[in-house]
C-alpha positions, 0 to 999 in steps of 0.5 A, spaced: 165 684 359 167 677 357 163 672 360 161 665 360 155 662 360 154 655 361 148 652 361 146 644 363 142 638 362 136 640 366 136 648 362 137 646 356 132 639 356 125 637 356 122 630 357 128 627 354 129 632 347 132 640 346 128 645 350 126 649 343 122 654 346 127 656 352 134 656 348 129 661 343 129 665 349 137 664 350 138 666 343 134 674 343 138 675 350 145 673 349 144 676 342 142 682 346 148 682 351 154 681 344 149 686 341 152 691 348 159 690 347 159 684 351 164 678 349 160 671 351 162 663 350 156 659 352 158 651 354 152 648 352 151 640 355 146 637 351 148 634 346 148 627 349 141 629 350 140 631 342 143 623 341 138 619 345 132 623 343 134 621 336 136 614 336 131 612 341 131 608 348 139 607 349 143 607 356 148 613 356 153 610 362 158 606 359 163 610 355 161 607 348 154 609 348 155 615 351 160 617 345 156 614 339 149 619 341 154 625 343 157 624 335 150 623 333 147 629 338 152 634 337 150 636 330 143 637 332 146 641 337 149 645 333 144 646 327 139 649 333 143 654 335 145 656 328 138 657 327 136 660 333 142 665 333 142 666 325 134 669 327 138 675 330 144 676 325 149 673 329 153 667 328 156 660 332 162 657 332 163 650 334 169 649 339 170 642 341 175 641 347 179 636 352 182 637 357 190 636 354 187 642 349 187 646 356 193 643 359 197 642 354 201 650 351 201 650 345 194 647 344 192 652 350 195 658 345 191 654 339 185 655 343 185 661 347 187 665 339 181 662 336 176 665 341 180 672 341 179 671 333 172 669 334 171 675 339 174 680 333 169 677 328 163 678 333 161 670 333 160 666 339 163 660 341 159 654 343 163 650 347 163 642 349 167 637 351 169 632 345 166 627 347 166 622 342 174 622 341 176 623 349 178 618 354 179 618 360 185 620 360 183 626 357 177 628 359 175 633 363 168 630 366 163 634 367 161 641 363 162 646 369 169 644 370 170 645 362 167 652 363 172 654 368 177 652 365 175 656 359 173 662 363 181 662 366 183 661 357 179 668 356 180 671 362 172 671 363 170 676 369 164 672 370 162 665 369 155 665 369 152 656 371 145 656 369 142 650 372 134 648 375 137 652 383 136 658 385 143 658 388 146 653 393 143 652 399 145 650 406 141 645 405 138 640 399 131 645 398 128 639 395 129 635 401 128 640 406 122 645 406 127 651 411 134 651 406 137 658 406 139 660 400 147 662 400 147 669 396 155 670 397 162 665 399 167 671 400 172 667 404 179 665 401 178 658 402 170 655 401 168 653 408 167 646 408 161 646 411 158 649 404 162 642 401 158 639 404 152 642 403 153 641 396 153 634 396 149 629 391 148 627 385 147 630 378 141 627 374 140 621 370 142 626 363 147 630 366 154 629 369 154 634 374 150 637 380 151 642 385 158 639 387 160 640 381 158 646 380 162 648 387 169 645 384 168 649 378 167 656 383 172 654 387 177 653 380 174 659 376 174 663 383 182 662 382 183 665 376 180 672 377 173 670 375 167 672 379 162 665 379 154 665 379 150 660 380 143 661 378 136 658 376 137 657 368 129 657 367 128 664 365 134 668 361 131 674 363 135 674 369 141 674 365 143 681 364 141 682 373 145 677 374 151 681 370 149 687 374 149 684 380 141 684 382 138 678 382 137 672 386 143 667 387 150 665 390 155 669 387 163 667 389 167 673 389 174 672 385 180 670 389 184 676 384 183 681 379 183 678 372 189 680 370 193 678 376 192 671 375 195 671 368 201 674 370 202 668 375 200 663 370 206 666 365 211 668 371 210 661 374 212 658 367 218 661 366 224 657 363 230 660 365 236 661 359 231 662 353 227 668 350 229 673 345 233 680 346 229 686 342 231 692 340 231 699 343 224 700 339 221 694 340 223 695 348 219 702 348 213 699 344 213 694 350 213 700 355 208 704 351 203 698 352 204 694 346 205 687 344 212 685 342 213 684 334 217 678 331 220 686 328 223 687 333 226 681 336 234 681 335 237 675 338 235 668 340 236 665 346 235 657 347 229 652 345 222 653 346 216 651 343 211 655 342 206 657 347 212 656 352 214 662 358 220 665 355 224 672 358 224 678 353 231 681 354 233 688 352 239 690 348 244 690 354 241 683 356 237 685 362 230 682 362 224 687 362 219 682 360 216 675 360 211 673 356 208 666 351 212 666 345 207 666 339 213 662 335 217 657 337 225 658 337 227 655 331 221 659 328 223 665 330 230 665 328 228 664 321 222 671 322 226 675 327 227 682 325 222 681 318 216 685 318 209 681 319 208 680 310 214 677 311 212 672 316 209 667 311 214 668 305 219 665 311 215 659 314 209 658 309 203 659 315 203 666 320 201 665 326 201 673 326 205 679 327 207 678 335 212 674 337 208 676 343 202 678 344 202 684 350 196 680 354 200 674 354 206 678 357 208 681 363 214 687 364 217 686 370 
């Protein structure tokens, strides 16, 4: 299963400094999860937190003040997690995002190949916003709508929001002794008397609070990933909340996984580009694999890479859709080479796939 794990401010923080002895505990279970065969990203806040606790008293609510102690902090961030995962021989990577890289294609392709590889090689992604560079143009505000927006990037079946709540309640239960916790939110459209319910505000190291907790549901939901909002105290509750025991409120995905890509691909079709392929490369795609720049006989058009192109057969007729791995000029240039010709050709291989089948649709 792939999922993500976001853990916020208030998870991963104590008196002001990084929660050493809770992250410890988030190291043995998400390295007990990968272990299983599950593939995880784990979108971690803290490294304003990490900034602040280094640098002393600094208010972090203008932009610059927030951006200098994030580039202090996320360093210390990340020498954490390595150290801690590093005690269960399993490796980190850093992946500092905005939201042009998530809106973006080519840079959507970028990222979304750099956690397939990542996968591949058995390290987890630990996922922020880029701070210490993104305006507010570009920023995506708050790491829960980062993690949904990573979530529907890899195709996750569960996003996991670990925060300081069992769940979100009818009500603030820090208010009112009688709130009902909301175990499951089924409807195709959130009721709007749980929007209200959510309202508030985050506290004073964090972005978010429920509200933004209920955005990112709502955003991930629609691509096809099931969402959970949990108590983050206690990582043991993990591996229940994956096997759908626990407590907490759960958000049933609006379509399967799947079918939310092939929406996103058809729905970026531009007409009167693409590539025609040859009667091999039309039995592969038929037989489930991803299309091959060996196998592209023509090319129709201009698109860049990361662009919806058609996939036409020989005769001309479109059979597929999908997101080209190599822009047209490229392509021509690698059309009908083998894969070990590729770098020859262009000097740098983005691989052996002009497109690959799970960035592809037949029709």
């Amino acid at each position: 299963m792939r999922i993500v794990i976001k853990l916020g401010s208030s998870t991963v923080t104590h008196d002001g400094a990084l929660h050493a002895p809770r992250l410890i505990d988030y190291a043995k279970t998400l390295s007990a999860l990968m272990a299983a065969g599950h593939d995880l990203v784990l979108v971690s806040s803290g490294a304003v937190a990490a900034g602040r606790r280094v640098l002393g008293a600094v208010d972090p609510h203008t932009v610059a003040a927030k951006q200098m102690l994030a580039a202090i902090g996320q360093p210390h961030l990340m020498a954490l997690y390595a150290e801690l995962f590093g005690h269960y021989q399993l490796r980190v990577a850093q992946v500092l995002l905005t939201r042009t890289d998530l809106e973006r294609r080519r840079s959507y392709l970028n990222a979304r190949h750099t956690f397939e590889a990542l996968f591949r090689h058995r390290v987890l992604p630990v996922v922020n916003e880029n701070d210490t560079v993104a305006t507010e143009e570009i920023r995506v505000g708050d790491n829960d709508q980062l993690s949904a927006l990573v979530a529907g990037l890899i195709d996750a079946h569960m996003l996991l929001l670990m925060t300081d709540q069992d769940g979100l309640f009818d009500k603030d239960p820090r208010s009112f002794g009688d709130a009902r916790l909301l175990p499951k939110i089924d409807a195709g459209e959130i009721p709007e008397a749980v929007w209200k319910s959510a309202g508030g505000k985050g506290g004073a190291l964090g972005t978010g609070g429920m509200l933004t907790k209920l955005r990112a549901a709502d955003i991930a939901r629609r691509a096809g990933t099931e969402v959970v909002i949990a108590n983050g105290a206690d990582p043991a509750l993990i591996p229940r909340l994956i096997e759908g025991d626990g407590r907490a409120t759960r958000f049933s995905p609006l379509a399967p996984p799947t079918d939310a890509r092939k929406r996103y691909i058809l729905g970026g079709l531009r007409t009167g580009v693409g590539a025609a392929i040859d009667a091999g490369a039309v039995a592969a795609l038929a037989a489930g694999r991803s299309l091959l720049t060996v196998g592209v006989a023509q090319v129709h058009g201009e698109f860049g890479r990361g662009d919806t192109v058609d996939v036409l057969s020989d005769d001309g007729r479109p059979i597929a859709r999908g997101l080209a791995n190599y822009d047209a000029d490229d392509l021509r240039r690698i059309a009908g080479r083998r894969s070990g010709d590729i770098e020859k050709t262009l000097g740098y291989d983005y691989g052996a796939e002009f497109i690959h089948r799970n960035d592809l649709v037949l029709l």
